[in-house]
N, C-alpha and C positions, 0 to 999 in steps of 0.2 A: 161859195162853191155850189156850184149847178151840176148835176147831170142831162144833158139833152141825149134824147130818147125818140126813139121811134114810135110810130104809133101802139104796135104792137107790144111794145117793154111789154106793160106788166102781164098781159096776156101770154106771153113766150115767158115769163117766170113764173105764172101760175096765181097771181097775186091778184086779190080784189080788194080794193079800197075799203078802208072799215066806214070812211064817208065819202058822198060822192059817187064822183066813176073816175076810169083813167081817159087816156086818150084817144079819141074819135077816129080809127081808122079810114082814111078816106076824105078827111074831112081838115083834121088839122097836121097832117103830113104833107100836103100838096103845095101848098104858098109858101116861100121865105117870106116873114113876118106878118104874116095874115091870121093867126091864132094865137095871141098873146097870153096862154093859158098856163096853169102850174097846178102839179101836185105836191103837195107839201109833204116831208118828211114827218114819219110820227113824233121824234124827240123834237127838232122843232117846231113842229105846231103846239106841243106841250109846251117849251119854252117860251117860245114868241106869243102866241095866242092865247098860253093858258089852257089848250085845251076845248078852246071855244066852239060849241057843238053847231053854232051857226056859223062856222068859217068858208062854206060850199056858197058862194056864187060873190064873195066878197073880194075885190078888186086891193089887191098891194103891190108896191114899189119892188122892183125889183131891178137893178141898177138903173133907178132915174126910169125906169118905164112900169106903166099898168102890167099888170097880169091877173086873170079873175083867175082864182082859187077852184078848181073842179073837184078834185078828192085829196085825200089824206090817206099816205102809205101806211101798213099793219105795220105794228111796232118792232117787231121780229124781222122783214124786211130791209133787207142792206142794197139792196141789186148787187150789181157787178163789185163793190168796193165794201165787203163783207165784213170787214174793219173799222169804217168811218159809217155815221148816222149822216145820211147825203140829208141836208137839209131841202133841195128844194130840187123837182122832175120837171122840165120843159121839154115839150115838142123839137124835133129837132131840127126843122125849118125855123125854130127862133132862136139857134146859135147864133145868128148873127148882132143879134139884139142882147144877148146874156153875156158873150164877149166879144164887142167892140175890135175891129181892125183883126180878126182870123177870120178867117172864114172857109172852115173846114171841111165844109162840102165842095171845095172845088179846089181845095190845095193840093197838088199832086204829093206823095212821099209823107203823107199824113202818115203817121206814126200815133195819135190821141185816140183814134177811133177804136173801138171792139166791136164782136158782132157776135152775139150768141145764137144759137140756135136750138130746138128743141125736138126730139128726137120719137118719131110714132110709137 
């Protein structure tokens, strides 16, 4: 399970990466599948990685495709799904790439999307 994320997420939750950074405004929300990037969830990058304090710029599979590793969420961090440890943050121009055959940005009557907002 993925979350695809604006470029904004974790800046509209307030959240800074304990490694890394988040996503590049401007940069990797522009192209469908032009920024194959991920932020890792804290529990699993504990799990999976161990924890591995050089995890920032290392490239993993992620269905069958590269993704370079950019930050690692604070451990306290849920986003939107405050119940589940989201293991893995993708751009949301690489929906199409994290699930195969939706493609959510152009479905009319999308019902999957949310949109938060944050408040001056």
């Amino acid at each position: 399970m993925a979350i695809v994320a604006s470029a904004n997420f974790f800046h509209t939750y307030g959240v800074i990466p304990v490694l890394g950074r988040p996503f590049l405004p401007g940069e990797e929300d522009r192209s469908p599948g032009a920024h194959p990037v991920v932020v890792l969830g804290h529990a699993f990058w504990q799990a999976r990685f161990g924890g591995d304090l050089d995890i920032v710029g290392r490239v993993i599979d992620v269905n069958g495709r590269p993704f370079e590793v950019v930050g690692v969420a604070p451990p306290a961090f849920k986003g939107p799904m405050t119940v589940l440890d989201v293991p893995l943050y993708v751009p949301i121009m690489m929906q199409a790439e994290i699930m195969p055959g939706n493609n959510l940005l152009e479905s009319r009557g999308n019902n999957m999307m949310n949109v938060v907002g944050r408040l001056r």
